[in-house]
PyMOL Python script that loads the backbone (N, CA, C, O; Angstrom):
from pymol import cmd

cmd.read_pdbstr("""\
ATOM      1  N   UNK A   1      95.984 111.050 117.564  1.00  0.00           N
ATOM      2  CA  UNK A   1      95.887 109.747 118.207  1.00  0.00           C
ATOM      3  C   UNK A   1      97.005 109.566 119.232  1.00  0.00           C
ATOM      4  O   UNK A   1      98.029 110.204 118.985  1.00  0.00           O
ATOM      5  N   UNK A   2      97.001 108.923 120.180  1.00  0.00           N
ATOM      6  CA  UNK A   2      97.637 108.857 121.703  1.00  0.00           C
ATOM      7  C   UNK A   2      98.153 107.573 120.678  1.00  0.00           C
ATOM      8  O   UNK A   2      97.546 107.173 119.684  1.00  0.00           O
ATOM      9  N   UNK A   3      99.415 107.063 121.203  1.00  0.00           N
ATOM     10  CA  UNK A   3     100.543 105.468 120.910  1.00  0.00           C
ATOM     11  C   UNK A   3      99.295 104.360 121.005  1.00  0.00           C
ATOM     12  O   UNK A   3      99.200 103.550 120.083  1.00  0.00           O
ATOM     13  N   UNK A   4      98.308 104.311 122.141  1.00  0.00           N
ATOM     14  CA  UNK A   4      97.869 103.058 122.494  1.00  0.00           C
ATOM     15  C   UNK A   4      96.415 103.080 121.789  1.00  0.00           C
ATOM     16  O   UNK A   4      95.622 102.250 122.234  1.00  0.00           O
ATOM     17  N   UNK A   5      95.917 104.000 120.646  1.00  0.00           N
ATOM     18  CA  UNK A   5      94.561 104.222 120.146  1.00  0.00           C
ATOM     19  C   UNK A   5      94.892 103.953 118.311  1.00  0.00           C
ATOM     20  O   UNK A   5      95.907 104.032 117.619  1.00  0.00           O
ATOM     21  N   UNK A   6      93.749 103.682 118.097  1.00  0.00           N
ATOM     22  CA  UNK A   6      94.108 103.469 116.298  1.00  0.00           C
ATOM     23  C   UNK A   6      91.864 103.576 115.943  1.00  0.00           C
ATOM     24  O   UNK A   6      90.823 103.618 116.599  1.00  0.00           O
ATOM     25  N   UNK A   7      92.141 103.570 115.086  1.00  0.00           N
ATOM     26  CA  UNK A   7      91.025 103.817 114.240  1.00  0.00           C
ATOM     27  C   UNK A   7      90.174 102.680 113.371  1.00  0.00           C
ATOM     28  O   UNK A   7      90.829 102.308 112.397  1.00  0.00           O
ATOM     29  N   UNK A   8      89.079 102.139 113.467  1.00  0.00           N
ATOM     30  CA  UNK A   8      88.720 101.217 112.978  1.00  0.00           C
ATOM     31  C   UNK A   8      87.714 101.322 112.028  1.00  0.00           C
ATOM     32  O   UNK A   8      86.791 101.723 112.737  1.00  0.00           O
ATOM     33  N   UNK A   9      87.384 101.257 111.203  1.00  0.00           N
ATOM     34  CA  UNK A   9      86.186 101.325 110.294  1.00  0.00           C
ATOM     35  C   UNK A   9      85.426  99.923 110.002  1.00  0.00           C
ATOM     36  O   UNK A   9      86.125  98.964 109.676  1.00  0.00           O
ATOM     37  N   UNK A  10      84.215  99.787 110.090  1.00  0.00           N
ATOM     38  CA  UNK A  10      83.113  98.461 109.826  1.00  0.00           C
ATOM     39  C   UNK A  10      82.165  98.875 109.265  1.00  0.00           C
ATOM     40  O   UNK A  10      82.025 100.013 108.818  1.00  0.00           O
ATOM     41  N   UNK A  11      81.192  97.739 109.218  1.00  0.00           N
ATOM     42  CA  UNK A  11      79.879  98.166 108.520  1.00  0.00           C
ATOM     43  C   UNK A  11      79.182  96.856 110.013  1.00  0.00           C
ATOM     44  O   UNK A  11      79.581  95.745 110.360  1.00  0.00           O
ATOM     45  N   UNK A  12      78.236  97.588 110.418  1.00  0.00           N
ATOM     46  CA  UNK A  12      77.815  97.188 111.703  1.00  0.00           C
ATOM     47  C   UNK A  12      76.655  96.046 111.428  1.00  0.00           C
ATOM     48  O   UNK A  12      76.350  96.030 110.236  1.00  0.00           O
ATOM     49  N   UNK A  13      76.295  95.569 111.825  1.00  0.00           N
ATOM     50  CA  UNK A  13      75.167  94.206 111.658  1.00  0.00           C
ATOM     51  C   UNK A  13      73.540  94.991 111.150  1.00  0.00           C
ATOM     52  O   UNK A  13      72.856  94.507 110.248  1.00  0.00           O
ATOM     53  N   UNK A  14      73.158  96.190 111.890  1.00  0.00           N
ATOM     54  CA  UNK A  14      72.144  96.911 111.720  1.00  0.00           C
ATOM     55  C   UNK A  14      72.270  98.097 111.638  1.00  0.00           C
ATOM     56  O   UNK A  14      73.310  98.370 112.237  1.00  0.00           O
ATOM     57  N   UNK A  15      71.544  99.534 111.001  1.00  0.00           N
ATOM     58  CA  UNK A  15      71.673 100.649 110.770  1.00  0.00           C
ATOM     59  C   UNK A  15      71.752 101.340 112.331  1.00  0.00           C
ATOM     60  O   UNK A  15      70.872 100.930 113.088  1.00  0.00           O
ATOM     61  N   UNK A  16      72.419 102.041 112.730  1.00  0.00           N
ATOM     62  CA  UNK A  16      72.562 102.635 114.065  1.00  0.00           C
ATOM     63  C   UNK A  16      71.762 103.487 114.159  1.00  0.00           C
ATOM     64  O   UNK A  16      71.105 103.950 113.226  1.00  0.00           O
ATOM     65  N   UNK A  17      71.714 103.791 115.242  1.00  0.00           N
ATOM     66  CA  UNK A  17      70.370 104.422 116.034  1.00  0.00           C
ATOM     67  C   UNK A  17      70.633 106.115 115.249  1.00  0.00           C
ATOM     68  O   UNK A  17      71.752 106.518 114.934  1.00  0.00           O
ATOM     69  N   UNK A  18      68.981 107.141 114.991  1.00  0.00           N
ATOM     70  CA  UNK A  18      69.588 108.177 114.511  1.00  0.00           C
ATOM     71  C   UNK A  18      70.356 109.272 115.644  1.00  0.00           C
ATOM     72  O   UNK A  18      71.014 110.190 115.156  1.00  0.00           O
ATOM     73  N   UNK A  19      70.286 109.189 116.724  1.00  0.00           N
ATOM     74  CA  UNK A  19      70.826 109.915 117.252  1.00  0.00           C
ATOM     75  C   UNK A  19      72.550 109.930 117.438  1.00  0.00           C
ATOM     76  O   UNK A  19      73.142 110.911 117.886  1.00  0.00           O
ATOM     77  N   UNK A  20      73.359 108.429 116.932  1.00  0.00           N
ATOM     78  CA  UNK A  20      74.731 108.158 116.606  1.00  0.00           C
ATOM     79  C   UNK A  20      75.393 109.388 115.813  1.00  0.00           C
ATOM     80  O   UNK A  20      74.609 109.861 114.990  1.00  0.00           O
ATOM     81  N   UNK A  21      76.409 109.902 115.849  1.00  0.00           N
ATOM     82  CA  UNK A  21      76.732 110.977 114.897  1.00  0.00           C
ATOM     83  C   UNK A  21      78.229 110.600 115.201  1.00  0.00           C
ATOM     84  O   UNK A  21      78.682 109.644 115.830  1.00  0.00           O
ATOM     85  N   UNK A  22      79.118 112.078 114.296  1.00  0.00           N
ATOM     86  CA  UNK A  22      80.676 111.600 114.905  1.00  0.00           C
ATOM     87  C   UNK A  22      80.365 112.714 116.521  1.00  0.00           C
ATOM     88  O   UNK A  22      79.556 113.616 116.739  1.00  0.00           O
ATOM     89  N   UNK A  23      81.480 112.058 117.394  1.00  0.00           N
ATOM     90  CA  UNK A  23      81.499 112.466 118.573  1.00  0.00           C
ATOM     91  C   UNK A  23      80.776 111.789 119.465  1.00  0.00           C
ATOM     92  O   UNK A  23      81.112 112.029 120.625  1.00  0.00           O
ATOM     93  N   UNK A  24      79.751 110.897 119.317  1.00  0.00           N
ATOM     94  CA  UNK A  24      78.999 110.285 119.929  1.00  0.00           C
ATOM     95  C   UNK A  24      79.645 109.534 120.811  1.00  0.00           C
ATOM     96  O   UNK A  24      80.864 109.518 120.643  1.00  0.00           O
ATOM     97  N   UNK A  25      79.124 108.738 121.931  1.00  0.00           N
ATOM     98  CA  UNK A  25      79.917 107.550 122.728  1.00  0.00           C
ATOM     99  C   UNK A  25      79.289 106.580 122.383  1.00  0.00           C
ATOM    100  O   UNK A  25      78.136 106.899 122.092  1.00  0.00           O
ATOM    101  N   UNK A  26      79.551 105.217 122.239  1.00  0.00           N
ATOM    102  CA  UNK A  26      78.648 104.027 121.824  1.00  0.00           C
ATOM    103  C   UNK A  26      79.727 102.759 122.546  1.00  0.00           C
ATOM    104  O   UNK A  26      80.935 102.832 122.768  1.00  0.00           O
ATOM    105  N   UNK A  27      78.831 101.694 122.777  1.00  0.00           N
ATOM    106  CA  UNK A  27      79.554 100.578 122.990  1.00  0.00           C
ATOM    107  C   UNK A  27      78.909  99.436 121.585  1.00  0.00           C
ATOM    108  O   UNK A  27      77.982  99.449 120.775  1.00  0.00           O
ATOM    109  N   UNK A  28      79.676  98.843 121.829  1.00  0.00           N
ATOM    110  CA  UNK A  28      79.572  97.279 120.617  1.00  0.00           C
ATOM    111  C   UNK A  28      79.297  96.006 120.949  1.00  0.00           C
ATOM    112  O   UNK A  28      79.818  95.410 121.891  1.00  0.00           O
ATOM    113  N   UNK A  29      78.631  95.641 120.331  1.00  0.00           N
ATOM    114  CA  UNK A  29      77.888  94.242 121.046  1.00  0.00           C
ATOM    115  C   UNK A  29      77.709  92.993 120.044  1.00  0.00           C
ATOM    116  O   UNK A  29      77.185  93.129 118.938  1.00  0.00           O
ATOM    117  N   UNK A  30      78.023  92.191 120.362  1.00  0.00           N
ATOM    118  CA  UNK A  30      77.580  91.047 119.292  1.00  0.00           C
ATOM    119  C   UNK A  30      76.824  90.445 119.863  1.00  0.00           C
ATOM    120  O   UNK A  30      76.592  90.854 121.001  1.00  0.00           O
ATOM    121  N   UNK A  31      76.025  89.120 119.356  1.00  0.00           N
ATOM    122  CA  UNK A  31      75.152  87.777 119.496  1.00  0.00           C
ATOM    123  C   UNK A  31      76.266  86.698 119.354  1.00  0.00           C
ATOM    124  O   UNK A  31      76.946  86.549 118.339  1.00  0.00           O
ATOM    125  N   UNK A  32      76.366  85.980 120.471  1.00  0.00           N
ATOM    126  CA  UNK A  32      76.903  84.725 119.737  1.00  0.00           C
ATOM    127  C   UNK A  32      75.804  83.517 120.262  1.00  0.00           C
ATOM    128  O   UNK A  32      75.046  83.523 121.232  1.00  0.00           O
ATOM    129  N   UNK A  33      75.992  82.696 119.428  1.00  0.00           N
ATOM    130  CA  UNK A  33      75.310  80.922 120.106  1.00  0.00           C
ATOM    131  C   UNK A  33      75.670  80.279 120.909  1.00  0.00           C
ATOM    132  O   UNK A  33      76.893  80.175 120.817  1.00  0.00           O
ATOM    133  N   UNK A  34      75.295  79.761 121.682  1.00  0.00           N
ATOM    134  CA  UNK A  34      76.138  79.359 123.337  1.00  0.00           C
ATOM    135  C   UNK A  34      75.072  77.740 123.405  1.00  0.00           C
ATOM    136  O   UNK A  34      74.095  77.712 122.657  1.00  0.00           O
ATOM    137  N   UNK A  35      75.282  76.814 124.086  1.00  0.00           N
ATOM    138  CA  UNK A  35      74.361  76.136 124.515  1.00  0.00           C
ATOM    139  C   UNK A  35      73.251  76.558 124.923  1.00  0.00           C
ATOM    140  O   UNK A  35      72.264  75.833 124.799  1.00  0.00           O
ATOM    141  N   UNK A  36      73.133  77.997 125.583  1.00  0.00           N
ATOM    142  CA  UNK A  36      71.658  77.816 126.014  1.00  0.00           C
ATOM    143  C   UNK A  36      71.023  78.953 125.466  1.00  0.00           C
ATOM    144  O   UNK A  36      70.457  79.875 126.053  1.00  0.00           O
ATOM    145  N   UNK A  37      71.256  78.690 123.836  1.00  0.00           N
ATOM    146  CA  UNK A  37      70.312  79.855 123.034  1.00  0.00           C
ATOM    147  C   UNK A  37      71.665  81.005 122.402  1.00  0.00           C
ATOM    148  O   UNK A  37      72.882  80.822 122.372  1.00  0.00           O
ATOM    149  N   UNK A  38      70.990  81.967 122.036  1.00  0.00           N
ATOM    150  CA  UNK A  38      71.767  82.910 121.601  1.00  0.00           C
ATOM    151  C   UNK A  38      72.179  83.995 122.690  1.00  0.00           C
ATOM    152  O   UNK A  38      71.307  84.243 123.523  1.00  0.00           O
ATOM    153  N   UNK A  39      73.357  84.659 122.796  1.00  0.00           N
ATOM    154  CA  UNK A  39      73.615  85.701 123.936  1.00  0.00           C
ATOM    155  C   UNK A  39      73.989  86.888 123.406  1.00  0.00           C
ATOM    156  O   UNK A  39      74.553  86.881 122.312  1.00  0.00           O
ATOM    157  N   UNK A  40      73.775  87.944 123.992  1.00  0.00           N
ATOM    158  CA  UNK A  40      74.129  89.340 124.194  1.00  0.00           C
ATOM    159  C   UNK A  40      75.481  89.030 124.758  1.00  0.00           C
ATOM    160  O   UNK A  40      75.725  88.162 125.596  1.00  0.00           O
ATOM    161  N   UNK A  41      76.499  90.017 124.075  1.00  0.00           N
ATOM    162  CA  UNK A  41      78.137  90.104 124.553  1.00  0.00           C
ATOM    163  C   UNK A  41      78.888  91.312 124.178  1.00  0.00           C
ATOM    164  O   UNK A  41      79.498  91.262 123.109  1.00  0.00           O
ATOM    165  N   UNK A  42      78.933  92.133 124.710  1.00  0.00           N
ATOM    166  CA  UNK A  42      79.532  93.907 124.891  1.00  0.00           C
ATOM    167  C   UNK A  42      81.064  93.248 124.565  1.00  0.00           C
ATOM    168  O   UNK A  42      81.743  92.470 125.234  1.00  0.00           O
ATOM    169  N   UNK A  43      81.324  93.910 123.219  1.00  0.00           N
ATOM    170  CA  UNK A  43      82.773  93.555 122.975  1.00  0.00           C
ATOM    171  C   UNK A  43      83.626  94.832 123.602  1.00  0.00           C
ATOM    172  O   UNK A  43      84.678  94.652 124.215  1.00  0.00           O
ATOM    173  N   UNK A  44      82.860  96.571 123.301  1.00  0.00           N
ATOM    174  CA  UNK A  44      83.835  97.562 124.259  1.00  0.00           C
ATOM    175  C   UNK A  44      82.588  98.182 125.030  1.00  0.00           C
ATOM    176  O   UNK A  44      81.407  98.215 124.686  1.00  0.00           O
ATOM    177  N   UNK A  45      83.098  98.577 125.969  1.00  0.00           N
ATOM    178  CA  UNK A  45      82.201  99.255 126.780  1.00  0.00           C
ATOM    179  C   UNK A  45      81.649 100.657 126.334  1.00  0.00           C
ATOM    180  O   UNK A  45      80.487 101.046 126.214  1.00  0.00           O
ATOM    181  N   UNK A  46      83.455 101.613 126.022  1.00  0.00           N
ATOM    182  CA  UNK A  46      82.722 103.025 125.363  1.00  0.00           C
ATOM    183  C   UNK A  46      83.605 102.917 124.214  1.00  0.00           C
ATOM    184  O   UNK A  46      84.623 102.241 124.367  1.00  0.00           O
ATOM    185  N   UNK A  47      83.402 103.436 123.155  1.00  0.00           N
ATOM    186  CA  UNK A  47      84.362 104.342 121.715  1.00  0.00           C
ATOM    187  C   UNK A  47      83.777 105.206 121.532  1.00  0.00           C
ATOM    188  O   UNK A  47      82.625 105.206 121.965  1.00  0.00           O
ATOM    189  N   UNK A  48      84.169 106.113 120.961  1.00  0.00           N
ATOM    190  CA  UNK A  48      84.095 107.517 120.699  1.00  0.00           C
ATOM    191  C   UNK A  48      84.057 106.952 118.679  1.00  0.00           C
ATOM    192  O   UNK A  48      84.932 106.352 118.054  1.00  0.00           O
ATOM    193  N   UNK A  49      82.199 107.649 118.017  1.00  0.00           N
ATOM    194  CA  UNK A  49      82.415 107.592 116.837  1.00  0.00           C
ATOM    195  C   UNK A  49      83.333 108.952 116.041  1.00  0.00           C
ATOM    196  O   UNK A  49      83.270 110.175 116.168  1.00  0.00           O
ATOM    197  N   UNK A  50      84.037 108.188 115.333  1.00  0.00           N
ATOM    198  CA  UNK A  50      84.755 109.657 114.232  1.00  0.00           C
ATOM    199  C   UNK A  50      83.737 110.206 112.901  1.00  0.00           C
ATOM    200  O   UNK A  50      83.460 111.315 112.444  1.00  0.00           O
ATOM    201  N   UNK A  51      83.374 108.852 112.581  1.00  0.00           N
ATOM    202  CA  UNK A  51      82.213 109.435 111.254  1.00  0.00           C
ATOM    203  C   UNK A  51      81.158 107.972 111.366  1.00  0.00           C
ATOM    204  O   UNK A  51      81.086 106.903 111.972  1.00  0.00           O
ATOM    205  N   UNK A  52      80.451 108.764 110.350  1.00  0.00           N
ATOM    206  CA  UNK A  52      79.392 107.680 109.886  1.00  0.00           C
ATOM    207  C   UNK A  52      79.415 108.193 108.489  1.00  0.00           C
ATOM    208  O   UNK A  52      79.242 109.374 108.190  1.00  0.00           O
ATOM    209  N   UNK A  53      79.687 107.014 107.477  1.00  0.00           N
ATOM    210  CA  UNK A  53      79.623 107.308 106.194  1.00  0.00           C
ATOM    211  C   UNK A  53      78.381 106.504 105.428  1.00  0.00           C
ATOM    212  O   UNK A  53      78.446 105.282 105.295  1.00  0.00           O
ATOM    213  N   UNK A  54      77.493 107.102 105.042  1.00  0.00           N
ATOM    214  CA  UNK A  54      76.293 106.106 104.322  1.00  0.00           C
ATOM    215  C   UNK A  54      76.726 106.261 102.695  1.00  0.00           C
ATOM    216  O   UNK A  54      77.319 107.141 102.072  1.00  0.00           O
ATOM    217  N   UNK A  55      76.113 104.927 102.314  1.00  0.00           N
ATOM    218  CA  UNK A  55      76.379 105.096 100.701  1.00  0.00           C
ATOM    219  C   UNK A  55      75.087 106.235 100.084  1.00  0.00           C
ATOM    220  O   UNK A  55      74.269 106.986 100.616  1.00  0.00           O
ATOM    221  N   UNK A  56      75.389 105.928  98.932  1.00  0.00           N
ATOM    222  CA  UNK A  56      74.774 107.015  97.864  1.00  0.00           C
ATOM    223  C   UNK A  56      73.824 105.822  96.939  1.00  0.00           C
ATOM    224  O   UNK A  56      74.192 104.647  96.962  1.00  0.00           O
ATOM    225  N   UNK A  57      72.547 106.247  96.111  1.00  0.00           N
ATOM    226  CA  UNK A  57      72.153 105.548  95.485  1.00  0.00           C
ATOM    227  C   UNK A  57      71.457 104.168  95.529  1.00  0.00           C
ATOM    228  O   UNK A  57      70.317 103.994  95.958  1.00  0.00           O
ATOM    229  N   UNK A  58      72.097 103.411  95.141  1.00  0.00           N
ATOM    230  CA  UNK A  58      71.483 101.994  95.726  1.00  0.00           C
ATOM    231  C   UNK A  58      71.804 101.155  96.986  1.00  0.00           C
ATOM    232  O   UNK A  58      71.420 100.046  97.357  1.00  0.00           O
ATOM    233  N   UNK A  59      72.555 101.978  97.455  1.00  0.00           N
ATOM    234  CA  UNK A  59      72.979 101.302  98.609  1.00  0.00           C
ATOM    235  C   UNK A  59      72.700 102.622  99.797  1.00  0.00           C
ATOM    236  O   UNK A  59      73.097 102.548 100.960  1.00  0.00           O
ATOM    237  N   UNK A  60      72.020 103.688  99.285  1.00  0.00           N
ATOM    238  CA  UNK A  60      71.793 104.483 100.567  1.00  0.00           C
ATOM    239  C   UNK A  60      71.034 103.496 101.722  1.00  0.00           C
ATOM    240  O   UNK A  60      71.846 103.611 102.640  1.00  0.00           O
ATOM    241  N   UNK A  61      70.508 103.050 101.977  1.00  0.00           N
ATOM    242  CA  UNK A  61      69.678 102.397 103.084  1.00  0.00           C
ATOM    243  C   UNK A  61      70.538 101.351 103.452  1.00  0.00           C
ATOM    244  O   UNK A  61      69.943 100.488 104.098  1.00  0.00           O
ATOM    245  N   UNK A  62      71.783 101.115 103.260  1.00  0.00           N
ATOM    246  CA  UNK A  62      72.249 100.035 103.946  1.00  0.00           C
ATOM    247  C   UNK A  62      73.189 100.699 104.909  1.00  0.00           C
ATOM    248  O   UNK A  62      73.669 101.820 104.745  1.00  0.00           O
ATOM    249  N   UNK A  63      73.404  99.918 105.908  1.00  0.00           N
ATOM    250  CA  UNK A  63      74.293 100.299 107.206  1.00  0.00           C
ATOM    251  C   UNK A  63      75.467 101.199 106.872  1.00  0.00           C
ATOM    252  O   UNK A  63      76.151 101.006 105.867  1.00  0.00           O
ATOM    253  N   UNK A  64      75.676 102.122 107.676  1.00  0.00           N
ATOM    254  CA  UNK A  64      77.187 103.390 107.361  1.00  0.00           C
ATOM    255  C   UNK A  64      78.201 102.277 107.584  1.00  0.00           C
ATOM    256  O   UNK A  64      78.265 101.208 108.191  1.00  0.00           O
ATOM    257  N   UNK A  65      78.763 102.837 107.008  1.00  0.00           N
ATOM    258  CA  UNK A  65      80.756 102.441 107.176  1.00  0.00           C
ATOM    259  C   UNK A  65      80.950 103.326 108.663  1.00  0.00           C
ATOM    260  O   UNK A  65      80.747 104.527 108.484  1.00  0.00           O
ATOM    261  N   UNK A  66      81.244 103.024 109.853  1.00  0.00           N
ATOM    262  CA  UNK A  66      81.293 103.302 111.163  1.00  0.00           C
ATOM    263  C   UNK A  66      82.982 103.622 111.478  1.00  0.00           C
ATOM    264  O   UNK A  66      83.527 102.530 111.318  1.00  0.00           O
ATOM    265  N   UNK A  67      83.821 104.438 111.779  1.00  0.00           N
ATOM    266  CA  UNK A  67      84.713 104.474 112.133  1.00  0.00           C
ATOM    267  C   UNK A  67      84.510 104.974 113.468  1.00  0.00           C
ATOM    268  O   UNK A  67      83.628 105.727 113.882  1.00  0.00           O
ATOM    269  N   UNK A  68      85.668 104.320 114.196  1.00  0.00           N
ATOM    270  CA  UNK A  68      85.790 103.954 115.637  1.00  0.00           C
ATOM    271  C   UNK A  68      86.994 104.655 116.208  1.00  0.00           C
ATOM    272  O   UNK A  68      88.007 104.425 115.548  1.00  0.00           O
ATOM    273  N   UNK A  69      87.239 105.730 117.622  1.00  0.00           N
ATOM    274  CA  UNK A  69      88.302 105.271 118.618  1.00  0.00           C
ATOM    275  C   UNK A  69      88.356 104.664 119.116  1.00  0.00           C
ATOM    276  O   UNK A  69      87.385 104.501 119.855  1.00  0.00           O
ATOM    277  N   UNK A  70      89.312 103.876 119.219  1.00  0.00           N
ATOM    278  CA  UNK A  70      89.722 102.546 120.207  1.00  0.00           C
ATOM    279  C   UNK A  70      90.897 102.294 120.383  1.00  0.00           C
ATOM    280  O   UNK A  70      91.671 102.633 119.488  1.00  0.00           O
ATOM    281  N   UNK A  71      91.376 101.691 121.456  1.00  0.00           N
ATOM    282  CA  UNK A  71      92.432 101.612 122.522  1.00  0.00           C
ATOM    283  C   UNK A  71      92.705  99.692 121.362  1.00  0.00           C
ATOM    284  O   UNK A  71      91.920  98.918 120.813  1.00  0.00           O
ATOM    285  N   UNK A  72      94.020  99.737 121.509  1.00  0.00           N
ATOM    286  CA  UNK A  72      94.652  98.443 121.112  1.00  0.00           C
ATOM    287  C   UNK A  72      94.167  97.176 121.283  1.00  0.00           C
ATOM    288  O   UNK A  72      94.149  96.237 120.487  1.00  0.00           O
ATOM    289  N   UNK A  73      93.646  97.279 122.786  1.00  0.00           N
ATOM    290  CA  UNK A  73      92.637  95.949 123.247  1.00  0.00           C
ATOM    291  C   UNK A  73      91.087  95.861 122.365  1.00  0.00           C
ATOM    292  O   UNK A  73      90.637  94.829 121.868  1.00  0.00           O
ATOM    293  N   UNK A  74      90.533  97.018 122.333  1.00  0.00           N
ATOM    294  CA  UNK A  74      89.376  97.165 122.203  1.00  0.00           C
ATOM    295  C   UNK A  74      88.921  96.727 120.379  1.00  0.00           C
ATOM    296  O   UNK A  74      87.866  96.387 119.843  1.00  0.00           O
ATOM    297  N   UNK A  75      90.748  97.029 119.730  1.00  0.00           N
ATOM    298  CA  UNK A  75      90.281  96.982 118.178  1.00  0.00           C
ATOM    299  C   UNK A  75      90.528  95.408 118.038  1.00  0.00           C
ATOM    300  O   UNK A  75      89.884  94.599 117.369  1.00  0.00           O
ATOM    301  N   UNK A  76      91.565  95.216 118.799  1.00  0.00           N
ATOM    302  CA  UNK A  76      91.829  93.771 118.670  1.00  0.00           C
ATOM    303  C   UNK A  76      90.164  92.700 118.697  1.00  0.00           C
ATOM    304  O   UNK A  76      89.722  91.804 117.978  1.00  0.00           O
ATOM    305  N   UNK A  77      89.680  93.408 119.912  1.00  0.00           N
ATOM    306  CA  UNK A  77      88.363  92.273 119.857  1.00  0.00           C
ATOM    307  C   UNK A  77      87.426  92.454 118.775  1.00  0.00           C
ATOM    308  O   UNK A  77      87.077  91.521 118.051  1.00  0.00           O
ATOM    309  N   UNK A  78      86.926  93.884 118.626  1.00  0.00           N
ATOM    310  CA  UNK A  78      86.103  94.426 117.383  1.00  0.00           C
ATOM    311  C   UNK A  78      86.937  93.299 116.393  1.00  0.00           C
ATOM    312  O   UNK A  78      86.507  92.146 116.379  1.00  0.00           O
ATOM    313  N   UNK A  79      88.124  93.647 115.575  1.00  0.00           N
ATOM    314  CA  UNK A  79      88.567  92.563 114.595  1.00  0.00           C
ATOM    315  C   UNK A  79      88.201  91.420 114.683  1.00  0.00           C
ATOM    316  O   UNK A  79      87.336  91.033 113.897  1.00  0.00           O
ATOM    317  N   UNK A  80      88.771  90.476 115.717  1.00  0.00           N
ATOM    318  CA  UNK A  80      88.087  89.301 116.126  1.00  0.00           C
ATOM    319  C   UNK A  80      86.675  88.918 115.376  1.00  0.00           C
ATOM    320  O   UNK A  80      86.392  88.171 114.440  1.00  0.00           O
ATOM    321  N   UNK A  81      85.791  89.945 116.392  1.00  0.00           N
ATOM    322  CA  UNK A  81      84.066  89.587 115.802  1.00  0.00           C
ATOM    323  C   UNK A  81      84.005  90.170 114.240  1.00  0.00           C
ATOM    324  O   UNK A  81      83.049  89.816 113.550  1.00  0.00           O
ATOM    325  N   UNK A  82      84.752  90.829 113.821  1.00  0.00           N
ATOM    326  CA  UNK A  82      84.556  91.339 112.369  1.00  0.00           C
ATOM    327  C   UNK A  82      84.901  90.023 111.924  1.00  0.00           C
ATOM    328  O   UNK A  82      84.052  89.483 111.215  1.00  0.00           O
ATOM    329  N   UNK A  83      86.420  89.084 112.283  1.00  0.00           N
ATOM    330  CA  UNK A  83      86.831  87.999 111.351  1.00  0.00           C
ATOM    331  C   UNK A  83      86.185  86.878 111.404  1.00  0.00           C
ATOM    332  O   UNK A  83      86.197  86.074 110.472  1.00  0.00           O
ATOM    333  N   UNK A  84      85.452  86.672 112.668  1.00  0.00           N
ATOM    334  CA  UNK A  84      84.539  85.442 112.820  1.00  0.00           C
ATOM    335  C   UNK A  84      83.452  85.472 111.907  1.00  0.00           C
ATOM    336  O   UNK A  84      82.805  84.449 111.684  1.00  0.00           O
ATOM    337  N   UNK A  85      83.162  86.695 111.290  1.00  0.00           N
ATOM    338  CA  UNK A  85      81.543  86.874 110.718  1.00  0.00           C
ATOM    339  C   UNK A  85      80.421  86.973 111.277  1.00  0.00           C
ATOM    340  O   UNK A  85      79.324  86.686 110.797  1.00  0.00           O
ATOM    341  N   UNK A  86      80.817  87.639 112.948  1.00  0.00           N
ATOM    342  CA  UNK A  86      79.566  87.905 113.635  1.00  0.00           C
ATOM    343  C   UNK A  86      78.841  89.313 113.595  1.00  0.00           C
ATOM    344  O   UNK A  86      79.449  90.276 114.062  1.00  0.00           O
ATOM    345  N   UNK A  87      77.739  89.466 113.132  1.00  0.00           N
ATOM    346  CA  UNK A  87      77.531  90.770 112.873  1.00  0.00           C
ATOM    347  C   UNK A  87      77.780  91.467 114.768  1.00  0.00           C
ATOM    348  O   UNK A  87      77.868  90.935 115.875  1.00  0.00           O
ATOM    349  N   UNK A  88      77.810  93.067 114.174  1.00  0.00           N
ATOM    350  CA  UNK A  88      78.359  93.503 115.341  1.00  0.00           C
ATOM    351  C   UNK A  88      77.694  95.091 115.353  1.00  0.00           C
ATOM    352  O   UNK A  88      77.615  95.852 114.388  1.00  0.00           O
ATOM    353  N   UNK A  89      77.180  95.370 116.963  1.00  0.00           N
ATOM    354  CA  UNK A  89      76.206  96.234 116.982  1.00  0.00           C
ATOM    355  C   UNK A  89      76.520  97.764 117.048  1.00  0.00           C
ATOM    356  O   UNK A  89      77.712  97.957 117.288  1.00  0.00           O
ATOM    357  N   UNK A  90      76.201  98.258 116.985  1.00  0.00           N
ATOM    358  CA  UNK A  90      76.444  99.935 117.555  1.00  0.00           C
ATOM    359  C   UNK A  90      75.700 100.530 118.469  1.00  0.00           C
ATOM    360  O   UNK A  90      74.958 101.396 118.006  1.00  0.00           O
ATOM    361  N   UNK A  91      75.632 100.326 119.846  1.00  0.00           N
ATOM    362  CA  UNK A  91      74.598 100.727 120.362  1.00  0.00           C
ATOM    363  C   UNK A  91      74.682 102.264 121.097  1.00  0.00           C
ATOM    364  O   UNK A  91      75.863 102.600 121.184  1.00  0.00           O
ATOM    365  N   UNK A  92      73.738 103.301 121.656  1.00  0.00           N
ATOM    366  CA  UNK A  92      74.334 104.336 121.681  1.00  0.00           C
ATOM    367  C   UNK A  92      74.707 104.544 123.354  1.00  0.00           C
ATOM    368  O   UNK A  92      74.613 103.502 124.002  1.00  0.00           O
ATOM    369  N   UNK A  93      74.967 105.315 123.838  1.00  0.00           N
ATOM    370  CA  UNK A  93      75.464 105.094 125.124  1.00  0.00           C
ATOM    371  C   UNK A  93      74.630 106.834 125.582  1.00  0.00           C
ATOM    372  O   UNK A  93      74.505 107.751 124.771  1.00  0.00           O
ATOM    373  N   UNK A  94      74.240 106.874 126.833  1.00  0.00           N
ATOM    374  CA  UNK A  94      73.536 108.313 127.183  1.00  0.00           C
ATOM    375  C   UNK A  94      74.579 109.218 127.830  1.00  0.00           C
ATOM    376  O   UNK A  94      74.275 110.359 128.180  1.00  0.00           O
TER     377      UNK A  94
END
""", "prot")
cmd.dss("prot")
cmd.show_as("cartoon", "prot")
cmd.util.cbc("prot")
cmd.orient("prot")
């Protein structure tokens, strides 16, 4: 890890796309409520995934535990939407 990068782990709002793996590029996105309806809002543009961890058993089908590279700014906002309780997306990037 470079001084200005740290590592984040979540569990994302929906199961990520299958082509997500570690190494992948993805950006993050939430929904929030606004006056005029609900909105689309790109919290990072790119991260780099490290893993995707799925459970075992009864919880295989629920969303991976997602760990993230990200730059200081980028975890700061991810946290943010993690502490508000907004689910938060994984989308994949080409």
């Amino acid at each position: 890890l470079l001084p200005n990068q740290t590592v984040v782990r979540f569990i994302p709002g929906l199961l990520p796309a299958a082509s997500i793996r570690a190494g992948s590029a993805v950006s993050l996105w939430q929904v929030i409520e606004s006056e005029d309806g609900y909105q689309p809002q790109r919290i990072v543009s790119v991260a780099e995934v490290l893993s995707l961890e799925y459970g075992e058993g009864l919880f295989a089908d629920e969303a991976p535990n997602v760990a993230l590279l990200l730059n200081l700014e980028q975890s700061t906002l991810l946290l943010q939407a993690v502490a508000a309780d907004f689910p938060v997306y994984v989308l994949p990037l080409p």
